[in-house]
Every structure is written in structure tokens, then in C-alpha cells.
C-alpha positions as CSV (number, residue, x, y, z in Angstrom):
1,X,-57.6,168.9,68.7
2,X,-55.6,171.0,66.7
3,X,-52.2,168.4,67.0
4,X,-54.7,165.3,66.1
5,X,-56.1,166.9,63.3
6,X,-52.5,167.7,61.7
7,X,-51.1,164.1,62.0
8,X,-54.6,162.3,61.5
9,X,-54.6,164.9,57.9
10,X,-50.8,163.2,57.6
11,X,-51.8,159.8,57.8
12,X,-55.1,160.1,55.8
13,X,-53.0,161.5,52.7
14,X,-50.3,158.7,53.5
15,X,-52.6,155.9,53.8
16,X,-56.4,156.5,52.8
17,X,-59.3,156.3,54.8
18,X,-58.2,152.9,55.7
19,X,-55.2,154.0,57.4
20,X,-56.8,156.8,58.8
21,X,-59.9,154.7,61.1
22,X,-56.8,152.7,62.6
23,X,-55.9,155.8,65.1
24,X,-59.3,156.8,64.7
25,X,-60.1,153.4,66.5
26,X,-57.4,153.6,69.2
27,X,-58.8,157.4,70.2
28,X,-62.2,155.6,70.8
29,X,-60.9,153.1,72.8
30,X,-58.3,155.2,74.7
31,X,-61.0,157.7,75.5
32,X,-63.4,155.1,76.9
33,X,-60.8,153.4,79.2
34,X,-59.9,156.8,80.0
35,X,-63.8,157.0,81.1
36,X,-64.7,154.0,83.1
37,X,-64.4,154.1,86.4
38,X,-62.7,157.2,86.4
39,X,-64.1,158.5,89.9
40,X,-62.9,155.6,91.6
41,X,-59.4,155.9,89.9
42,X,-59.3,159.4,91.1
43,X,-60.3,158.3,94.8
44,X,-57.3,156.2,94.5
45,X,-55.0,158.8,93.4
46,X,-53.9,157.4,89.7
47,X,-56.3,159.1,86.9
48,X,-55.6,160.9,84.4
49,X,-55.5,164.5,84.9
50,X,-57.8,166.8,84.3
51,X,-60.5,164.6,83.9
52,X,-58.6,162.2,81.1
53,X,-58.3,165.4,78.9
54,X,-55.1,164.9,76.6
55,X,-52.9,167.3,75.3
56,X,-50.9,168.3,72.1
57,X,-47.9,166.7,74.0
58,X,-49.9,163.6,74.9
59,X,-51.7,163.5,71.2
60,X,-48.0,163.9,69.8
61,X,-46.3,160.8,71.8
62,X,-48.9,158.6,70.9
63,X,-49.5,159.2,66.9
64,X,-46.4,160.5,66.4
65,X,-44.7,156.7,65.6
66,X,-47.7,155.6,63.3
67,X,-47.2,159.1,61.2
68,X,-43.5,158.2,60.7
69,X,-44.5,154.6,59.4
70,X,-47.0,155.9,57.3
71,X,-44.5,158.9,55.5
72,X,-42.3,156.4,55.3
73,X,-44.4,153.9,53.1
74,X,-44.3,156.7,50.8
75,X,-40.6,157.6,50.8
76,X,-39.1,154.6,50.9
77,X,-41.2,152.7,47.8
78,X,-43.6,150.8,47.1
79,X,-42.1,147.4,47.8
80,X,-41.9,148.1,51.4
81,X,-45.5,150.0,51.9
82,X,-47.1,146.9,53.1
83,X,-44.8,146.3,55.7
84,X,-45.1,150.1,56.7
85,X,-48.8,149.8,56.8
86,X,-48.1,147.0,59.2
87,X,-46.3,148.8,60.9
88,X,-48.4,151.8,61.5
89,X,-50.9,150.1,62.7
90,X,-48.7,147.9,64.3
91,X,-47.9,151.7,66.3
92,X,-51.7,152.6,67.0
93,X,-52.4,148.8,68.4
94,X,-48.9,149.6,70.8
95,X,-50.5,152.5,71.7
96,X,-54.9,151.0,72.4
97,X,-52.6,147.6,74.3
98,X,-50.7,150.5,76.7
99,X,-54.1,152.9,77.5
100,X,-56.4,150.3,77.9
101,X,-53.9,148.0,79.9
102,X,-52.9,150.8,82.3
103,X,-56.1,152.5,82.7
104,X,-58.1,149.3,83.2
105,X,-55.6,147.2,84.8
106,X,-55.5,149.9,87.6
107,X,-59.0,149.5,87.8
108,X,-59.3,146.0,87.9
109,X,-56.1,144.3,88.1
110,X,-56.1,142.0,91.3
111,X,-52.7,141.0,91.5
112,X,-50.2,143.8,89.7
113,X,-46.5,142.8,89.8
114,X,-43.0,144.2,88.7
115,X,-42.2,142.6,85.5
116,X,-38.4,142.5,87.0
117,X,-38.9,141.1,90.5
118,X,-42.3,140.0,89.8
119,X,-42.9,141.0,93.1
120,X,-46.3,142.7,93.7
121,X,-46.8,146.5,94.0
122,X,-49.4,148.6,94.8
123,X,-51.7,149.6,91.5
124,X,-50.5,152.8,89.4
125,X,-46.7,151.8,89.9
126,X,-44.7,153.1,86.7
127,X,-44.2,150.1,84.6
128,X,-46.6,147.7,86.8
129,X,-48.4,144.9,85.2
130,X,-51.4,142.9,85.6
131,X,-52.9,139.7,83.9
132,X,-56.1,141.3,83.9
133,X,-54.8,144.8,82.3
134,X,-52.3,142.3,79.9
135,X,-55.4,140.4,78.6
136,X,-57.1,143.7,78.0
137,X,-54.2,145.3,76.1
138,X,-53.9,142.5,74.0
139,X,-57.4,142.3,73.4
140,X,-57.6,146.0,72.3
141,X,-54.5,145.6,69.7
142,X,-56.8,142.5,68.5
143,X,-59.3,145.2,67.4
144,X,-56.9,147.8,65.9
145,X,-55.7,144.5,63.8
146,X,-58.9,143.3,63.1
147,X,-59.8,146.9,62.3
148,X,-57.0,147.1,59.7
149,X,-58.0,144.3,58.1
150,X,-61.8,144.6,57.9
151,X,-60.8,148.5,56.0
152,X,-58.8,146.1,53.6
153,X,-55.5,148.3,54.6
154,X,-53.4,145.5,54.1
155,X,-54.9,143.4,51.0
156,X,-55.3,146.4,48.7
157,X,-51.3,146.4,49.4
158,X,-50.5,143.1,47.7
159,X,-47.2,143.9,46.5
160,X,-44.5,141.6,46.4
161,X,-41.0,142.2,44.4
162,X,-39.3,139.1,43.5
163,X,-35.8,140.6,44.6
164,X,-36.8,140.3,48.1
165,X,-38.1,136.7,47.4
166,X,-41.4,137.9,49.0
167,X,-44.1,135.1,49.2
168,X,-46.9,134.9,46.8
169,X,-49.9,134.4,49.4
170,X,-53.9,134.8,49.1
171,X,-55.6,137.8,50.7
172,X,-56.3,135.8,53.6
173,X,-52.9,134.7,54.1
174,X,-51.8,138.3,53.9
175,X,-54.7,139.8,56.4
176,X,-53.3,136.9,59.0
177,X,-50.1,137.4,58.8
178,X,-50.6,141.2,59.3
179,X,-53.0,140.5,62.1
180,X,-50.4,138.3,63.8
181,X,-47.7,140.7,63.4
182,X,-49.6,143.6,65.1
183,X,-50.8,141.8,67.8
184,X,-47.1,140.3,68.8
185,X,-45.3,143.6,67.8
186,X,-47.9,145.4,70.2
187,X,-47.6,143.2,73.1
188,X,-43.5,143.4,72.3
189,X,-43.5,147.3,72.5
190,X,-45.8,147.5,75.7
191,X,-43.5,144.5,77.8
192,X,-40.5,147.0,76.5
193,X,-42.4,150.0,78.0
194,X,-43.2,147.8,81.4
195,X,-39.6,147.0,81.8
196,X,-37.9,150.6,81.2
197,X,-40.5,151.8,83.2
198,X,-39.9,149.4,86.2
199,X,-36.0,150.4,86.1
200,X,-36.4,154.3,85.6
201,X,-39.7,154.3,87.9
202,X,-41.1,158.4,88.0
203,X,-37.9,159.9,86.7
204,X,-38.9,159.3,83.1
205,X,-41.2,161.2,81.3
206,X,-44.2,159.5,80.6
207,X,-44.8,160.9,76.8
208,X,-41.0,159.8,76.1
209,X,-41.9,156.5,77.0
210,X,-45.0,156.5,74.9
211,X,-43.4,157.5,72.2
212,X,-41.1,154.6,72.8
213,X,-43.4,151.5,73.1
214,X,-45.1,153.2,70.5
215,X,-42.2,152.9,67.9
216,X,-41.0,149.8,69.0
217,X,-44.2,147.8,68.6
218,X,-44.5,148.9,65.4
219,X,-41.4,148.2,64.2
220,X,-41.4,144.8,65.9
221,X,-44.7,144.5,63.8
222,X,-43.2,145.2,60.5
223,X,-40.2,143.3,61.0
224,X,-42.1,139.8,62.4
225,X,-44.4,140.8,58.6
226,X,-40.9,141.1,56.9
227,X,-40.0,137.5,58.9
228,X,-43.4,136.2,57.3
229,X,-43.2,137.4,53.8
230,X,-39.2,135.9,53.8
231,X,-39.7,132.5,55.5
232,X,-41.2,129.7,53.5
233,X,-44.6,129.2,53.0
């Protein structure tokens, strides 16, 4: 509690109480995969401990990339806080694509495979997926998008300096552009996490590698923005 209110205090001052319901979404949805079916996860042998309680250490992997990208829209200037923004919340929908794809793609995925071999393997395996748990994921990071852009996080940002040629686009254009690039740069960051995971297996530690997928989705989503913004219209 005391870790999450720290970083969410960070990221509210950074960002507003728009940027601050985007991890605010991804601990509701985190916390209710965590929840379903839990008993039955534990008969098989792969739930969360202590009954899907998290810890500083697992509060810290997990917000820990989004509260970089959201200093950093600060400290590097206002021509690049947009594509920060996207970026941060590019982080939190890495992170609501990895929980609910693991936790409910070990509940229901029928057919989980290594992304390597794509051989299957039993449910639970380190950096296993699932088309069921994969649809999931990317429909959570859909929400953290679409709850970025309902808050207006992304159109109250409308900056664009002419030095970096940036696009002059409508409000809609901008929202879609920044919903595209979260939901990519999420899926990016968690096929990342699958693969590292399928080659170091259990010898890796498991908040390292959230912290991981977690940075790299949202940089992938603030760079594919940057693409957007430099590309023709």
C-alpha cells in the first residue's frame, strides 16, 4: 500500500488525474484476474501466493516503468510529453496485457505453447502462451487505451513543434494514434517477456522480468507514436 501510494502520488503530480486512473485501471483489472478462479488455480499448483496479495517488490516492478515515463515528460520538455504520456500508459497496458494473460490464460487456455518451439507445455510454464490468455491481454491493454483516451490524457497534450516536423492532426486522429500505439507497444513488450522467459525458464526473477516487458512496451508505444507523428499524414 505504502509503495503504490508513493508512485501513484509520483504519477498524479506528473500527469493529473488523468494519468493517475491509467494504473488505477490496471490495479482493478490485475486484482480481479488475480481473483477468478483462484481456488482452482491453486488446486493446480500456479496461483499467486498468498492468496494474490502483492507486495512492495511486486507493486514496484509493475509501476515502476510508467513512473519513469511520466518524470520524464516533465524533464525532458514539453515537446516530447505526449509521446511520454503514450508511453506511460503504453507501461500500465504492458503490465493489465501480462496479469490478465497469465492469470487467465492459465485458467482457461486450452492449448498453451512455447513461443520458441511452439510446442505445447503444460499451463503455468515461464514464458507459456495461449490464444485464449493472448486475446485477453490484448483485450485488457484495449481498456487501459481506451481509458487514456476517454480521461482526455492524450488530447489535452496537443503539442506539436515544427522542428520535429510533427503532424498537425484533429483530436481524434491524436486519441487513435495513441490508442494504436499502446495496444501494439503492449502486445510487443509481453511477446518480449514470453520469449526471455521461454529461454531463461525459472532461473529469472519474475519482478526483473516485469519490470522488463513493462519498459519495453512502453517504449515500443512511444516510439510507434513518434513513427506516427513523423510519417505523412
Amino acid at each position: 500500500m505504502i509503495g503504490g501510494i508513493v508512485f501513484g502520488t509520483i504519477i498524479y503530480g506528473c500527469t493529473g488525474w488523468q494519468g493517475f486512473i491509467v494504473p488505477l485501471a490496471f490495479v482493478v483489472i490485475g486484482s480481479m484476474c488475480t481473483k477468478i478462479g483462484y481456488k482452482k488455480k491453486t488446486e493446480m499448483g500456479i496461483a499467486q501466493e498468498e492468496g494474490g496479495k502483492r507486495g512492495a517488490k511486486h507493486a514496484l516492478a509493475n509501476i515502476l516503468a510508467g513512473t519513469i515515463f511520466a518524470s520524464a515528460s516533465l524533464l525532458f520538455g514539453a515537446e516530447y510529453r505526449v509521446l511520454f504520456m503514450v508511453a506511460m500508459a503504453g507501461s500500465f497496458a504492458t503490465a493489465a496485457a501480462d496479469t490478465t494473460s497469465s492469470e487467465m490464460g492459465q485458467l482457461y487456455g486450452k492449448t498453451p505453447i512455447n513461443p520458441l518451439t511452439f510446442k505445447r507445455v503444460k499451463p503455468g510454464t515461464e514464458g507459456a502462451v495461449s490464444i485464449e490468455g493472448t486475446s485477453l491481454g490484448i483485450l485488457a491493454s484495449m481498456i487501459i487505451a481506451i481509458v487514456g483516451v476517454l480521461s482526455g490524457l492524450f488530447s489535452k497534450l496537443y503539442i506539436y513543434i515544427n522542428s520535429f516536423d510533427f503532424q498537425i492532426l484533429s483530436y481524434d486522429d491524436i486519441n487513435l494514434r495513441a490508442f494504436i500505439s499502446i495496444v501494439a507497444g503492449a502486445f510487443i513488450g509481453n511477446m518480449v517477456e514470453s520469449i526471455v522467459g521461454a529461454i531463461g525458464g525459472k532461473k529469472l526473477n519474475n519482478e526483473l522480468l516485469n519490470f522488463m516487458n513493462t519498459f519495453v512496451g512502453g517504449l515500443a508505444s512511444g516510439l510507434i507514436m513518434y513513427a506516427f507523428h513523423t510519417c505523412p499524414k
